[in-house]
N, C-alpha and C positions, 0 to 999 in steps of 0.2 A: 358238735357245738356250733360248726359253722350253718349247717343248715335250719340247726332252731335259732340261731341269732338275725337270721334274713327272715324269717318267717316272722320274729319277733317285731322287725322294722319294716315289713312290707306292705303292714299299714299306712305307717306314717310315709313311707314313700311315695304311695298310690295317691295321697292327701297331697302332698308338696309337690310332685309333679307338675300338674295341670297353673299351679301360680308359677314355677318356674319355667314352663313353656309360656306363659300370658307374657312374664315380664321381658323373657328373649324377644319375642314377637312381637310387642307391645312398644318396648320401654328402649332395652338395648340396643336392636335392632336399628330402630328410629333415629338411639342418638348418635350410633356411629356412623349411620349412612346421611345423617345433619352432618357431622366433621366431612363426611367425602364429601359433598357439595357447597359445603363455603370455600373449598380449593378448586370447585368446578366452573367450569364457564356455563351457566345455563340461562336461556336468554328467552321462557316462559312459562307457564306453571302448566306441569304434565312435559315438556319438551325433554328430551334428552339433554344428558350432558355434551358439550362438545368437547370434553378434553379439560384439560388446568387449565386456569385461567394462565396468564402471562404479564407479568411473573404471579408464580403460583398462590403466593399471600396479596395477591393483589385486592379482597374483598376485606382484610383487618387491619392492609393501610387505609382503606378508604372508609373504615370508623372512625379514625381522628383525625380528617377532615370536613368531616359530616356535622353541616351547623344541627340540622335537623335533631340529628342522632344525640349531640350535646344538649340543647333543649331537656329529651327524653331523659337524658342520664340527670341533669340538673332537677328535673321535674321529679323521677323516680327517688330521688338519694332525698329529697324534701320529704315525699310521700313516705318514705321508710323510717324517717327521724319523727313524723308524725304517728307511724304506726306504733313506734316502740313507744314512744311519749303519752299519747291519749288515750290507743285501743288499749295497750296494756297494761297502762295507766289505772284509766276508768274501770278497766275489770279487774283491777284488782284490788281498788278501796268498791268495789259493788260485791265485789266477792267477800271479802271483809265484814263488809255490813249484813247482806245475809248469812254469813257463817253465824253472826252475834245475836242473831234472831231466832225462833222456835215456833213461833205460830204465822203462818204462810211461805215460809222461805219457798218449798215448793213450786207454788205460784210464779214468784218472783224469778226462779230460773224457768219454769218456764216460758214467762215472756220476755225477759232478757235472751232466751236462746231463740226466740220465735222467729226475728229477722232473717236469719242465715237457712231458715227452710222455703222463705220467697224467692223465685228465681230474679237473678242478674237482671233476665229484660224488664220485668215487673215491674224491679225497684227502680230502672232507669229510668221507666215513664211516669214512675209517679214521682220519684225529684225532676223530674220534668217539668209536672204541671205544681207543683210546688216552686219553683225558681223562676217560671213563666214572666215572660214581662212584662203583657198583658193580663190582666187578672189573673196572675202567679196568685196560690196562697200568702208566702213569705211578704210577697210585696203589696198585699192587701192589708195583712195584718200589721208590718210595721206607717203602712200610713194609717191604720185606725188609730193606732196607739199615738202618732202625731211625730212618731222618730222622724220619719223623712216624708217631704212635702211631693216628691214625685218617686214613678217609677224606677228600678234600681236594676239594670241589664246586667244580671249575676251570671254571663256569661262573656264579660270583656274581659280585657285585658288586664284589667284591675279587680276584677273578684273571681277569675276563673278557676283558678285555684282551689278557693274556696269548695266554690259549688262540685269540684271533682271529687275533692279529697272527703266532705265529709260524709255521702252516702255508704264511701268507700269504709271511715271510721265509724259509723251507726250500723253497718250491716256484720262487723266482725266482732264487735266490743262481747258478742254474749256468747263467741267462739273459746275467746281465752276466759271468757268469764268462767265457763263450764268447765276447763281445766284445772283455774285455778280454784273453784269449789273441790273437785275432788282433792285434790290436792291437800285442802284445810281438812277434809276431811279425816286423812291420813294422818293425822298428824294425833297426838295421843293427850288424852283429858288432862292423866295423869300429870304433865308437862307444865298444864296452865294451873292445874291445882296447886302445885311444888311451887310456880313464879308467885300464884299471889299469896302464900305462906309467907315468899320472901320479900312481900310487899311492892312486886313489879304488877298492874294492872293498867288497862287500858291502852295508851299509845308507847309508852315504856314496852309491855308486853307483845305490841306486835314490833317493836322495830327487834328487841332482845332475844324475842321466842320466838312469834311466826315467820318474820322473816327470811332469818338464818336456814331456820326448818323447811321455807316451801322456795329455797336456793335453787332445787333441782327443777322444779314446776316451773317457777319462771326462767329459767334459761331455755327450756323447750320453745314455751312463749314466744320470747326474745326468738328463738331461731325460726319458727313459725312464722311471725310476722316479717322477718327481716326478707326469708325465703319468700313466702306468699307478697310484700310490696312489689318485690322486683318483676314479677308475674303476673300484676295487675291488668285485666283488661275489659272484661266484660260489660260492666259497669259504666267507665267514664267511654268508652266508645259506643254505649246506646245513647248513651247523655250527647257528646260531643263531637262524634263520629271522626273524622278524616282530619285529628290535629288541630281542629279548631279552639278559640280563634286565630288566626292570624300564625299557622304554623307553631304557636306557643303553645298548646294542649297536649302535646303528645307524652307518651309513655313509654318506657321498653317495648312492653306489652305490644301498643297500641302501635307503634313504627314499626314492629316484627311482622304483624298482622298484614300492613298495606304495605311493606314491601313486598310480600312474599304473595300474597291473595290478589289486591290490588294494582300493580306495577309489573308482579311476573317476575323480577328479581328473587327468583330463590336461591340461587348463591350469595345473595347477599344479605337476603333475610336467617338465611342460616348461619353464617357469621353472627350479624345479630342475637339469636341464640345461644348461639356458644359463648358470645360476651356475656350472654344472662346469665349461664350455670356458672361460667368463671366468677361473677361478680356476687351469685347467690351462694359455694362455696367459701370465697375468700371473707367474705361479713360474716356466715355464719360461724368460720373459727376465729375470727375475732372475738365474736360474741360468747363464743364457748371459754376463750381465754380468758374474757372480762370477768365472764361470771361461771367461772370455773365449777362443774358440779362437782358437790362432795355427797360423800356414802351420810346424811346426816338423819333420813329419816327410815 
């Protein structure tokens, strides 16, 4: 018995192997030896460690002291209230509306999903030359239109914001869009045929019937986005490189990045990190508790 039960699973072993050697070597590996080095004193990137730093937690008191690092937190905890708000938001009254369609939905996820196949630096440069202050798009088109009489520096201090966050929201929205389609999809005719028997149709039907039903879809979502803001980088640091303007532009991301690449601080950027899983676990069971998934579909 025992030797045709090994022979029976020594497929599936031979299969699962090679990803559970990727993720030791890859994944785990990585993030316990990130916890040995935010206790380490290491003073440039590739340098050895010299020991604990003194005292040991010396690089997770110097988080909450760190204006910089605040910024980033203030800036990310924004971008995340925005991620939940708009991206999965908008994908989910677009998912809606092509679920209620039959001739091109297709289409439609198609090019709602197209975004997320351009790479990071792509999209960087072309809201680049879109936000430009000199014959930007944005700022040629609103002075045709006659909004504003001059050019508009959508990377001050007063629209930087903006300009970070929404490439960041236009490049994801057709990520959860795609999830929440399938999602609608699972969900059974029979369900919506029974509601409008009982006379529930259109926005009655989705708060009573889809909703409830695609509970477990959008809590992924939710955890997807809340996880992926916190991790943000690629994007607004082709856009705005090194915290600009004026120290205000930074990200978890994007402070993790140059302390650790830039500065040579890898004890400290690794710190930084471990703030990020801490912060990217503790939302996400927040978020799991908010919207508790139930067995519903």
């Amino acid at each position: 018995m025992g030797p045709t039960l090994y022979r029976k699973k020594a497929p599936l072993i031979a299969f699962l192997l090679p990803a559970f050697v990727f993720l030791i070597l890859f994944l785990y590996y990585p993030f316990v030896q990130n916890i040995i080095n935010s206790f380490s004193d290491i003073t440039g990137l590739g340098a050895p460690a010299q020991g604990l730093n003194s005292p040991w937690y010396a690089n997770y008191t110097a988080l909450f002291t760190d204006p910089k690092l605040r910024t980033a937190l203030g800036n990310t905890v924004l971008l995340t209230i925005c991620t939940v708000v708009f991206q999965v938001g908008i994908a989910l009254i677009l998912a809606l509306l092509v679920d209620s369609i039959r001739v091109g939905a297709q289409l439609f996820r198609t090019l709602y999903f197209f975004p997320i196949v351009i790479s990071a630096t792509a999209l960087g440069l072309m809201f680049n030359l879109i936000f430009l202050y000199n014959g930007g798009m944005l700022n040629q088109l609103l002075m045709n239109l006659g909004i504003t009489a001059e050019n508009i520096d959508w990377k001050d201090p007063d629209h930087f914001l903006f300009t970070m966050f929404a490439p960041v929201m236009w490049q994801y929205v057709g990520f959860y869009f795609v999830i929440l389609v399938t999602g609608l999809n699972n969900i059974s005719q029979d369900l919506y045929e029974a509601a409008a028997l009982d006379g529930c149709t259109g926005l009655s039907r989705v708060r009573y019937v889809t909703l409830p039903l695609l509970r477990n879809v959008l809590c992924t979502c939710l955890v997807l986005a809340i996880t992926g803001s916190l991790k943000v980088f690629d994007l607004p640091w082709v856009m705005f490189g090194a915290g600009m303007p004026q120290d205000q532009g930074w990200l978890t991301g994007t402070y993790m990045y140059d302390q650790t690449f830039n500065r040579g601080n890898v004890d400290y950027g690794s710190a930084i990190a471990i703030l990020i899983v801490v912060l990217g676990v503790l939302f996400s069971n927040i978020a799991n508790r908010v919207f508790k998934p139930r067995n519903d579909i």
